[in-house]
N, C-alpha and C positions, 0 to 999 in steps of 0.2 A: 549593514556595513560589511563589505568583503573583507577579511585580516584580521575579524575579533577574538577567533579561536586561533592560540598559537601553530597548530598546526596550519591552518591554513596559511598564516604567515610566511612559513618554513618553504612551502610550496610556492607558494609564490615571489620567494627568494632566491629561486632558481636551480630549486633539485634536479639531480638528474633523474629525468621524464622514465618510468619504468616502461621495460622493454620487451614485456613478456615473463611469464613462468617458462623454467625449464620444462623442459619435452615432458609428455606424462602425466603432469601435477594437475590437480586440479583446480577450474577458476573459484575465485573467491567472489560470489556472488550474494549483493543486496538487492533486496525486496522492500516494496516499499507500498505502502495501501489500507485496507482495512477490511473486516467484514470478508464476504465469501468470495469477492472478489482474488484479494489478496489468500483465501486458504486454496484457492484454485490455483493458482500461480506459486504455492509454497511446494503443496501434492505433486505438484510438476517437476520446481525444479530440485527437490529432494531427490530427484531419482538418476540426477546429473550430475550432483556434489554433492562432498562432504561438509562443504565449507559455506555454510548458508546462513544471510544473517536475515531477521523479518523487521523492519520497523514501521510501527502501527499507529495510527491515529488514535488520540486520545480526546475527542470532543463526543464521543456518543453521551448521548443525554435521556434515552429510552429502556423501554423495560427491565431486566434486573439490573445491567449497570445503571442506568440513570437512578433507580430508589436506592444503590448502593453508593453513588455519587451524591445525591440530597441527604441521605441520612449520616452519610460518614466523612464526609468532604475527600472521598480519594478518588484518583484516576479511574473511571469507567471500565472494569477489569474484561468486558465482554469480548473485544475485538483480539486483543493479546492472548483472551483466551483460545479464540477460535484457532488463531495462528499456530500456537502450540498445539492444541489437536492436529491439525494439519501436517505438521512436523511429524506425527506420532509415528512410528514404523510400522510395516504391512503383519509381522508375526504377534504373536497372540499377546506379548506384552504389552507390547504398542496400540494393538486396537483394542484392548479393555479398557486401556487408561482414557485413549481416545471416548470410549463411550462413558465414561465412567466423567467425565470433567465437562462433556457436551450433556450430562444427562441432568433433566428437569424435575424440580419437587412436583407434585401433583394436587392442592389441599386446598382447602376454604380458609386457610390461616396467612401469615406474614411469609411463609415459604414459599405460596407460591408462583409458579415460573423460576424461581432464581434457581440458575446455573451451578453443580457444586463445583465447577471449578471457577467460577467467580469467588464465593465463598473461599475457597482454601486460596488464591491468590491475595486476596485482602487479608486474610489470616495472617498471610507469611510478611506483606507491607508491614505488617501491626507488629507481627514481635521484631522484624530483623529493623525496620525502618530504612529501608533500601531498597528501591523499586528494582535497580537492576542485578542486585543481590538474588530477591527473592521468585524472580523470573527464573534465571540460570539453577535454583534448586528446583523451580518444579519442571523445568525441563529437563533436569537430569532425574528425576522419579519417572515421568515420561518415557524417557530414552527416547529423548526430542532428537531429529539429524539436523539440528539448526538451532539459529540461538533466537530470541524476540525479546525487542526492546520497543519501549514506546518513546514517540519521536519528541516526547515534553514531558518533563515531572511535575507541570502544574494542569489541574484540569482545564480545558480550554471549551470557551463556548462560539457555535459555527453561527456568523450572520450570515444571511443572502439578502441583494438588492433582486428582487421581484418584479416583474413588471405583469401587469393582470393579474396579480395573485386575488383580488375583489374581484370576481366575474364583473360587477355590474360596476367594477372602472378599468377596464380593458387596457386603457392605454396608463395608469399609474404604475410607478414603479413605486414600492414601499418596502419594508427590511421584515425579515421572516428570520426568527431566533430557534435554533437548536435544528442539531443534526439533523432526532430522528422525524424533526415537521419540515425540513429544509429539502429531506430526501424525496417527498411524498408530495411537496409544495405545485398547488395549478399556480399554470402561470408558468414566465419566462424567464429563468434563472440568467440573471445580469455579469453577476460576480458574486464573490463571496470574502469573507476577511471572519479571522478571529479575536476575540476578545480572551485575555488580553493580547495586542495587536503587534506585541513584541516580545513572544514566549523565548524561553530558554531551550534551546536542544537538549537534549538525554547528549555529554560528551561521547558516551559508547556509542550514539547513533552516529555523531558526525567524523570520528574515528573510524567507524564501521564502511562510510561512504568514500572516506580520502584513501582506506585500506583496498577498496574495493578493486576487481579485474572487470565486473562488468554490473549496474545497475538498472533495476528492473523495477518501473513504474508503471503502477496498476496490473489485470483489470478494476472495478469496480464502481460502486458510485461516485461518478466523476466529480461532481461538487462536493460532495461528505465526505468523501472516503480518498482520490487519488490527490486532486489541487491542495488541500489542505496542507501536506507538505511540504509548498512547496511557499507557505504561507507563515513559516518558522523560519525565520532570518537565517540562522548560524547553518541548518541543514540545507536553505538554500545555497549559503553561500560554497557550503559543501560540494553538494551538486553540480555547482558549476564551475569548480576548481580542480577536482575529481580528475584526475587521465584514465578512472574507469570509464568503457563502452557506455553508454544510455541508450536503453530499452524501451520502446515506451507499448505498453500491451492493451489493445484495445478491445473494447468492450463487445460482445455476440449482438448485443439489440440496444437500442435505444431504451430507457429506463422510464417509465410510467412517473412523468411527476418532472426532478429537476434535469432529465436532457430529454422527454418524448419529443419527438421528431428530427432528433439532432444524427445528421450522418455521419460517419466517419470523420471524414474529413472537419466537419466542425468541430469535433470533439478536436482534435489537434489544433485548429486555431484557438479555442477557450481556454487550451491549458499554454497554449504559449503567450493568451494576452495576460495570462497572471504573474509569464515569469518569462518575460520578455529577454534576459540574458541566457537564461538554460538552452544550451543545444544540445541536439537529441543524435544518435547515431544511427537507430532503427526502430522503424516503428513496425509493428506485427498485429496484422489483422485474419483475424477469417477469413478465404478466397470466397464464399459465400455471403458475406456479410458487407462487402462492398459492389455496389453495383456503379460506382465512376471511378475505377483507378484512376484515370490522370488527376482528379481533382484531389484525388486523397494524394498521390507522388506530389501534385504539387505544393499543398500542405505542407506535407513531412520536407519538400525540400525547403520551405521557407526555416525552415530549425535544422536543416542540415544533415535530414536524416535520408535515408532508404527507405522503402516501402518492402515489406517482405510477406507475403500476401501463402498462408498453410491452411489446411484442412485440421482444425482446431476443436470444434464443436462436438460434441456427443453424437455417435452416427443416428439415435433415437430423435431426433430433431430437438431436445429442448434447447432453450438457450442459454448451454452450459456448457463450460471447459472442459472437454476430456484431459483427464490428467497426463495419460500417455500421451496422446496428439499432442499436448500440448509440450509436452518435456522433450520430444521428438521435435518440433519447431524451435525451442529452446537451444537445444542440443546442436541441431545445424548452425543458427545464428554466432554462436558463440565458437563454431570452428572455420565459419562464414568468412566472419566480421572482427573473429579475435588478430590479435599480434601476431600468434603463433600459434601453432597446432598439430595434430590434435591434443585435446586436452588430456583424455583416457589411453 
């Protein structure tokens, strides 16, 4: 329901509409995603503000978060974790910590795989009892250039409706529970919805959204990692009350499991059939990774957006964000497409 959070209210009460940052300033930009998708698009836009906020999905259900989510009942600290590495700065403080929170135990015992910065994020849940208390400390041990919040304070579990997920019922559609079997899932990802089906926002995230100059959704895995947010009521409604820009950042390749085969272009109609009100302002793809612009322009214009078509990818062919490329595509958009400019 749009107006449940009093800011949103206030806005739609008839503030006056912001008009741009004075000359110089920096935008205030959210991110929004999970997983390497979203630390791809963090690495990027760190390097074009100061004023970066991350919020993360919190439904992963796989390796260290999920045995820390089963045995402790808390939020899935993996994704939030990654974000904050991502944040980390280029000088030697920043990438030890970086290595030092992404690094893995090694053992025949209960340690192994778990992440030690999973570990010390749960840690810090447990004495402060504060999720977005105890993020804002370990990103200032970091010397994070950004802040990371998770987009729900309860742990949330991801369905998809499936269709062929049995090979030998091709045409069945049936429900496929948890992230990391949803990301991986054969068969033809329908939709998806979370349980429970009416989570609370983190207020700092939907604060974070209404504050925003411009928001940035995805890349990543499109059903697990970018739609999901868009599947928490209050940060939808966020979203789409928002007079920040909407970004929407598309993916290098189709993803082995829940979108193979899915083009550009599809991917912008799947995420608009989930959040049929959200209008987008630009969407950004790989000039290499679309081979029908008009169908992808016209896509993007059914949500009211641009098509802005960079050299984004790793020049080593993987199918990966160059951070620079990418913060370089970033960078124009935002002096493109902003109110006013330049930002720096």
């Amino acid at each position: 329901m749009t107006g449940r959070n009093p800011r949103l209210r206030r806005l739609r009460g008839g503030d006056t509409p912001r008009t741009g940052r004075r000359r110089g300033a920096q935008p205030k930009v959210v991110a929004l995603g999970g997983g390497m998708g979203l630390s791809a698009s963090l690495a990027a836009l760190r390097r074009i503000t100061g004023d970066l906020t991350a919020v993360v999905t919190v439904a992963d259900d796989g390796g260290s978060s999920g045995r820390l989510r089963k045995e402790l009942g808390v939020l899935p600290p993996g994704d939030l974790r990654k974000a904050l590495a991502a944040l980390c700065g280029d000088d030697e403080w920043g990438q030890t910590w970086s290595r030092v929170i992404q690094h893995r135990f090694q053992s025949q015992g209960e340690l192994h795989e778990h992440a030690v910065g999973n570990l010390l994020i749960v840690a810090l849940w447990e004495q402060l009892g504060d999720h977005v208390q105890a993020l804002d400390l370990v990103g200032r041990l970091l010397g994070a250039h950004g802040r990371v919040l998770p987009m729900s304070a309860v742990p949330l579990e991801l369905q998809a409706l499936v269709r062929g997920h049995d090979p030998a019922r091709p045409d069945e559609v049936g429900t496929v529970r948890g992230q990391a079997t949803v990301a991986l899932t054969p068969g033809e990802v329908q939709s998806v919805h979370l349980v429970p089906n009416d989570p609370p926002a983190v207020p700092d995230a939907v604060d974070a959204v209404l504050d925003a100059d411009w928001v940035v959704l995805g890349p990543g895995s499109w059903f697990s990692s970018v739609i999901p947010h868009l599947l928490v009521p209050e940060l939808l409604d966020a979203l789409v009350e928002t007079r920040a820009r909407r970004v929407l950042s598309l993916n290098l390749a189709p993803q082995p499991g829940e979108t193979e085969g899915f083009s550009p272009q599809r991917h912008v109609e799947v995420l608009g059939r989930h959040a049929p009100k959200l209008a987008l302002d630009v969407v950004l793809a790989d000039e290499a990774a679309v081979p029908d612009r008009e169908s992808l322009a016209d896509a993007a214009k059914r949500l009211g957006a641009a098509v802005e078509l960079a050299p984004v990818a790793r020049p080593d062919g993987a199918p990966r964000h160059d951070p620079e490329l990418l913060a370089a595509a970033y960078d124009r958009i935002f002096r493109m497409h902003g109110r006013i400019g330049p930002w720096r």
